[in-house]
BALOBA-1460 file (C-alpha; in Angstrom, 3 decimals):
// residues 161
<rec num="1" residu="x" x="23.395" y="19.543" z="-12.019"/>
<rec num="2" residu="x" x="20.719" y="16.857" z="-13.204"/>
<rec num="3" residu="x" x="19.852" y="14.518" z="-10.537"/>
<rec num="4" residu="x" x="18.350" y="11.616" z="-12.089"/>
<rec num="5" residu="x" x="15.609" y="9.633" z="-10.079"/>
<rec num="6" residu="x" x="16.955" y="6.267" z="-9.506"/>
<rec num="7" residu="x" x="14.315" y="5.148" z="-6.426"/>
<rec num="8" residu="x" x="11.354" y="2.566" z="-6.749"/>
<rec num="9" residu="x" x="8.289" y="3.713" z="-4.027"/>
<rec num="10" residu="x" x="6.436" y="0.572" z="-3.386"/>
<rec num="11" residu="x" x="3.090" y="2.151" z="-1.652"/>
<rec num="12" residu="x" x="1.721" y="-0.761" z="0.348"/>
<rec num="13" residu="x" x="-1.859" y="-0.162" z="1.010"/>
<rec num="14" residu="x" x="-3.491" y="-1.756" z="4.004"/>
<rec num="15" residu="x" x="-6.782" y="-2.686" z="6.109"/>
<rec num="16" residu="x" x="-5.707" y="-4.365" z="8.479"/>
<rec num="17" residu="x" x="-9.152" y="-3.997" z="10.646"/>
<rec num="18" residu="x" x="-11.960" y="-4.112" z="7.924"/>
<rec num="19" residu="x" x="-16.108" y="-4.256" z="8.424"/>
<rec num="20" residu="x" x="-16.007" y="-6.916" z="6.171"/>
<rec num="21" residu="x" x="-14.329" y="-9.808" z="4.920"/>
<rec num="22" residu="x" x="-13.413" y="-13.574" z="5.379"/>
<rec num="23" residu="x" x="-9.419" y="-13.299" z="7.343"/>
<rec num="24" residu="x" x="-9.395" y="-12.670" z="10.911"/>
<rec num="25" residu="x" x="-7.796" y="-9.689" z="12.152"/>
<rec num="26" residu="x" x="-4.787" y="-10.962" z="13.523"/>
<rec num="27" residu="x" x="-4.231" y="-13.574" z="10.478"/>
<rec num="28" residu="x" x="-4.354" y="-10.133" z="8.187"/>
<rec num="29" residu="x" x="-1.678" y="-8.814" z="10.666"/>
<rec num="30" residu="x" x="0.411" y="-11.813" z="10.242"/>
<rec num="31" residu="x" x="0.035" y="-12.137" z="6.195"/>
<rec num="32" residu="x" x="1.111" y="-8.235" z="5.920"/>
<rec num="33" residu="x" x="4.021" y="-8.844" z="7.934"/>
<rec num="34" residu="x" x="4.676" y="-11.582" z="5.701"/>
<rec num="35" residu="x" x="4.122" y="-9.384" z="2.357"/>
<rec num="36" residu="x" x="6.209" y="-6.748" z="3.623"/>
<rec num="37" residu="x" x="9.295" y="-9.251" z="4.693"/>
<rec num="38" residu="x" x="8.680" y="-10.765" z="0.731"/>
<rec num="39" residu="x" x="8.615" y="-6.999" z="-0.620"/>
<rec num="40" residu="x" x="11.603" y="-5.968" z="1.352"/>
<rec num="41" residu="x" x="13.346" y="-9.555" z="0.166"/>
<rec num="42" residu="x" x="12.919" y="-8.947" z="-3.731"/>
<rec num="43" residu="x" x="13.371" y="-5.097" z="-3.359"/>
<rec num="44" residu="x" x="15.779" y="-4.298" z="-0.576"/>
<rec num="45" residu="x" x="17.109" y="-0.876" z="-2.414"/>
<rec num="46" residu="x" x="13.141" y="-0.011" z="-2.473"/>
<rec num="47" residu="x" x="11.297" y="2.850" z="-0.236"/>
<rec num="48" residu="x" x="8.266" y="0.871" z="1.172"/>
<rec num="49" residu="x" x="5.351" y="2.970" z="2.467"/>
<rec num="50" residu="x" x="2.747" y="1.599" z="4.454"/>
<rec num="51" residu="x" x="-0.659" y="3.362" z="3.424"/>
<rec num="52" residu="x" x="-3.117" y="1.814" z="6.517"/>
<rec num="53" residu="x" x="-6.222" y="2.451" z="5.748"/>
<rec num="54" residu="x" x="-8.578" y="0.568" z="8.135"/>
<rec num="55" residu="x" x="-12.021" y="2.127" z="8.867"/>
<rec num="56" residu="x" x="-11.621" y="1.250" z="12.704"/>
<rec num="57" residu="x" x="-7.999" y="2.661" z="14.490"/>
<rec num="58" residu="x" x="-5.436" y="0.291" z="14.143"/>
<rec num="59" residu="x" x="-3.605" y="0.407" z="17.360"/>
<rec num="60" residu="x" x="-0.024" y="2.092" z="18.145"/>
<rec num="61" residu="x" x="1.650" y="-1.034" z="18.733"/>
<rec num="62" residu="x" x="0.573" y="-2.548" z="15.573"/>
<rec num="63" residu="x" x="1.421" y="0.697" z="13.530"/>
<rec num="64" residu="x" x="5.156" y="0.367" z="15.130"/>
<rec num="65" residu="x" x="5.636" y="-3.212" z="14.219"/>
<rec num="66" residu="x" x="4.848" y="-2.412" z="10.771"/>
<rec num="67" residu="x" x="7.189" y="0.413" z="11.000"/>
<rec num="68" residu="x" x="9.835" y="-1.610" z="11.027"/>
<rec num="69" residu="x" x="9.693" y="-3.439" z="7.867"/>
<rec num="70" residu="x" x="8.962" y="0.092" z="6.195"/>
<rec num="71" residu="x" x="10.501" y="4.044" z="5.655"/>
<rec num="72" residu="x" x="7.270" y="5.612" z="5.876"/>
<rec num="73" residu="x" x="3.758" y="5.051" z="7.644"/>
<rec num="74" residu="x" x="0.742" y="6.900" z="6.598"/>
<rec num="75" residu="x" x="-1.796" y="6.165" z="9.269"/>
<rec num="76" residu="x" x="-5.015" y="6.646" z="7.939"/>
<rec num="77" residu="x" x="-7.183" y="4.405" z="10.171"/>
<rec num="78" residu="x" x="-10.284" y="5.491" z="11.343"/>
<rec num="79" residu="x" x="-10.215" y="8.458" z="9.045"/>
<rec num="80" residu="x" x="-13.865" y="9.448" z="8.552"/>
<rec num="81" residu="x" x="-13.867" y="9.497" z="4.746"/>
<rec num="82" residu="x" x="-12.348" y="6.250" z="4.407"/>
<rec num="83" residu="x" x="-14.945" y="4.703" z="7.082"/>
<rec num="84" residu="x" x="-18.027" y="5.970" z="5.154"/>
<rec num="85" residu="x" x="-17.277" y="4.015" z="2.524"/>
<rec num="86" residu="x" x="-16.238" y="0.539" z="4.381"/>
<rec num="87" residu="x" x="-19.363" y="1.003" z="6.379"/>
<rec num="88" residu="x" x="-21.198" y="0.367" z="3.369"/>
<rec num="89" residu="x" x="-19.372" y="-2.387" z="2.225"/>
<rec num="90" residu="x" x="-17.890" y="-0.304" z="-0.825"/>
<rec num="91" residu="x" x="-13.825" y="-1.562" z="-0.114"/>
<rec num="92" residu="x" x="-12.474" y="-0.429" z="-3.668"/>
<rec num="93" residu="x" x="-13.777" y="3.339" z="-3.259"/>
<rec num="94" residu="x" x="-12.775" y="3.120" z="0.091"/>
<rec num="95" residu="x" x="-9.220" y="2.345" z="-1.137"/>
<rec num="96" residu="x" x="-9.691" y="5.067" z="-3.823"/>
<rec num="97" residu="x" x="-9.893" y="7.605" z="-0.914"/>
<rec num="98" residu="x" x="-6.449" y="6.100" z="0.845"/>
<rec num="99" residu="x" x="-4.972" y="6.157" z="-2.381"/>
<rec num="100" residu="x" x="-5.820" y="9.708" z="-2.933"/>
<rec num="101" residu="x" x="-4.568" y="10.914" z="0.337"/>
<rec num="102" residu="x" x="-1.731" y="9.239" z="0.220"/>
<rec num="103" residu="x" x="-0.647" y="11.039" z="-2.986"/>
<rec num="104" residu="x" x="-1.636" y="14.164" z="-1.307"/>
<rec num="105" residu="x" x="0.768" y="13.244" z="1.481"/>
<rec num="106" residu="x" x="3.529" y="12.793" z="-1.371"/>
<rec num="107" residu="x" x="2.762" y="16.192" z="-2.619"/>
<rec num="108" residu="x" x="2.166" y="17.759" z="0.078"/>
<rec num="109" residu="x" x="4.511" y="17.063" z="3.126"/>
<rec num="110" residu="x" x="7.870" y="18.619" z="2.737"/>
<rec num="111" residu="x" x="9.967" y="15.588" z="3.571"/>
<rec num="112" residu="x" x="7.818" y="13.310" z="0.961"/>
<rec num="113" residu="x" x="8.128" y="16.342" z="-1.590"/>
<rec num="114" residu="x" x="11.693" y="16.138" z="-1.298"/>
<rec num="115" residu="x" x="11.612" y="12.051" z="-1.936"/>
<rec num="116" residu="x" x="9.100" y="12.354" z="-4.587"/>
<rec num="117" residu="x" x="11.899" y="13.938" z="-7.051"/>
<rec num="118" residu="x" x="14.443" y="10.654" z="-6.688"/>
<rec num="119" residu="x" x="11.980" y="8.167" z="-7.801"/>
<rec num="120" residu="x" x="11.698" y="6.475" z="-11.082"/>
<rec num="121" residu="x" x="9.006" y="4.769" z="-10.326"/>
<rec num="122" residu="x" x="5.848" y="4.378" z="-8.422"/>
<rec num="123" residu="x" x="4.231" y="0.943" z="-7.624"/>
<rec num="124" residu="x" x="1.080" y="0.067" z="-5.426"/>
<rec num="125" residu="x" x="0.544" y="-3.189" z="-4.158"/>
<rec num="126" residu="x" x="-1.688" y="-4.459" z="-1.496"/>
<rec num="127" residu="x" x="-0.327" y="-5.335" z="2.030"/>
<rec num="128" residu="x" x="-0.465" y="-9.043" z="1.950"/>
<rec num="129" residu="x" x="1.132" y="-9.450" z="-1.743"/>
<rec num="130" residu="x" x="3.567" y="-11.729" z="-1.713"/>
<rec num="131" residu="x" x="6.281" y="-11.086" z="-4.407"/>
<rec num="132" residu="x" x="6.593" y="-14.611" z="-6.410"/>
<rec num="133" residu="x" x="10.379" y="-16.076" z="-7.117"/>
<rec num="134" residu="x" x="10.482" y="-14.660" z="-10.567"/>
<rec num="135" residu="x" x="9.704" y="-11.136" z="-9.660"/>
<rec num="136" residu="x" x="12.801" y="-8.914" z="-10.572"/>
<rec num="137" residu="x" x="12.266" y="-4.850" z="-10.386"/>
<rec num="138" residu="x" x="14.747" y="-4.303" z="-13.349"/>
<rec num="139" residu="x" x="11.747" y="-6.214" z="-15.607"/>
<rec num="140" residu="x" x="10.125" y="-3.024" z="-15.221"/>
<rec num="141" residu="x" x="12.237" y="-0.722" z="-16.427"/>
<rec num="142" residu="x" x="11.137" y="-0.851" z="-19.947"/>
<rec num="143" residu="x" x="7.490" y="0.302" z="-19.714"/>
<rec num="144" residu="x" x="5.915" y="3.179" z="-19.703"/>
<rec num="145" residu="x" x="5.056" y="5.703" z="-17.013"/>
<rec num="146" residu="x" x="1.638" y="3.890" z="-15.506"/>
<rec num="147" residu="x" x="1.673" y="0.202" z="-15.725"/>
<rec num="148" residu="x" x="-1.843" y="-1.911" z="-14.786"/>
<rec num="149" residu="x" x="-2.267" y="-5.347" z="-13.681"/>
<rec num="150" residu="x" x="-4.575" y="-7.096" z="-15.138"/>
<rec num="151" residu="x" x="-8.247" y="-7.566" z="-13.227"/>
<rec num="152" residu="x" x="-8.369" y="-10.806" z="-11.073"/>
<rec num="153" residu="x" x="-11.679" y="-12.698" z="-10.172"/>
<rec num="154" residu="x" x="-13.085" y="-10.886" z="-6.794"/>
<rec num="155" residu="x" x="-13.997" y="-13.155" z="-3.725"/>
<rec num="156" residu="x" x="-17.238" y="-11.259" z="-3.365"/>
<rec num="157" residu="x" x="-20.200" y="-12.835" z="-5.644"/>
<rec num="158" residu="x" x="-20.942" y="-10.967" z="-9.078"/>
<rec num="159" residu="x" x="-24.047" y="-8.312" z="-7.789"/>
<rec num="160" residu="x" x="-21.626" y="-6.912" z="-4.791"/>
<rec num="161" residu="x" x="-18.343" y="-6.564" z="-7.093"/>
């Protein structure tokens, strides 16, 4: 019997308690709450997992809250490798590393290993995306395998991009 993968994984990365940057904890709390809600409103079929990736521990009450809008947590806050990286102000390798382990986690824990073979597709979007009106999941049916967005002016100024 062929089983074929009919399951979008949105992985939802997340820092909710960064070294750096210009939104205030608790406004980044509040905006990923509000990307998940949008994510779960355009996608409701979807398996959402929350990849947290904050160089400091988020705490367990904010990691349940978030659980609720989600299947699947992967609490990576305050993980060492991640935190060498923020500490230097170097956010997109430090979202490499979550990234990396949390395809690891996919391939490695049984229960995600079991998941991993009813998806059709991956996605990756960052926790306080907000899905616009138009966006529809069957649009992305057609392409191939790995699908880019393309590269959006940074906030930070040209020599620390």
């Amino acid at each position: 019997m062929n089983i074929i993968p009919d399951k979008q994984l949105f992985i939802v990365t997340s820092a909710l308690y960064p070294r750096m940057g210009v939104i205030g904890r608790e406004e980044r709390f509040k905006q990923t709450i509000e990307g998940l809600k949008s994510l779960r409103e355009k996608c409701p079929e979807a398996i959402v997992m929350l990849a947290e990736g904050s160089p400091d521990k988020v705490s367990d009450e904010k990691i349940k809250e978030l659980s609720d809008y989600v299947e699947v947590v992967a609490d990576f806050s305050g993980d060492k490798d991640i935190a060498q990286f923020a500490a230097i102000g170097r956010k997109s390798e430090a979202e490499n590393v979550l990234m990396l382990k949390t395809m690891m986690l996919l391939k490695q824990e049984p229960g995600l290993m079991k998941l991993r073979h009813s998806l059709s597709r991956i996605y990756k979007i960052s926790g306080r995306t907000i899905l616009n009106d138009g966006f529809d999941v069957v649009d992305h049916d057609h392409f191939g395998k790995y699908v880019f967005k393309k590269r959006i002016p940074t906030w930070l100024q040209s020599e620390h991009a």
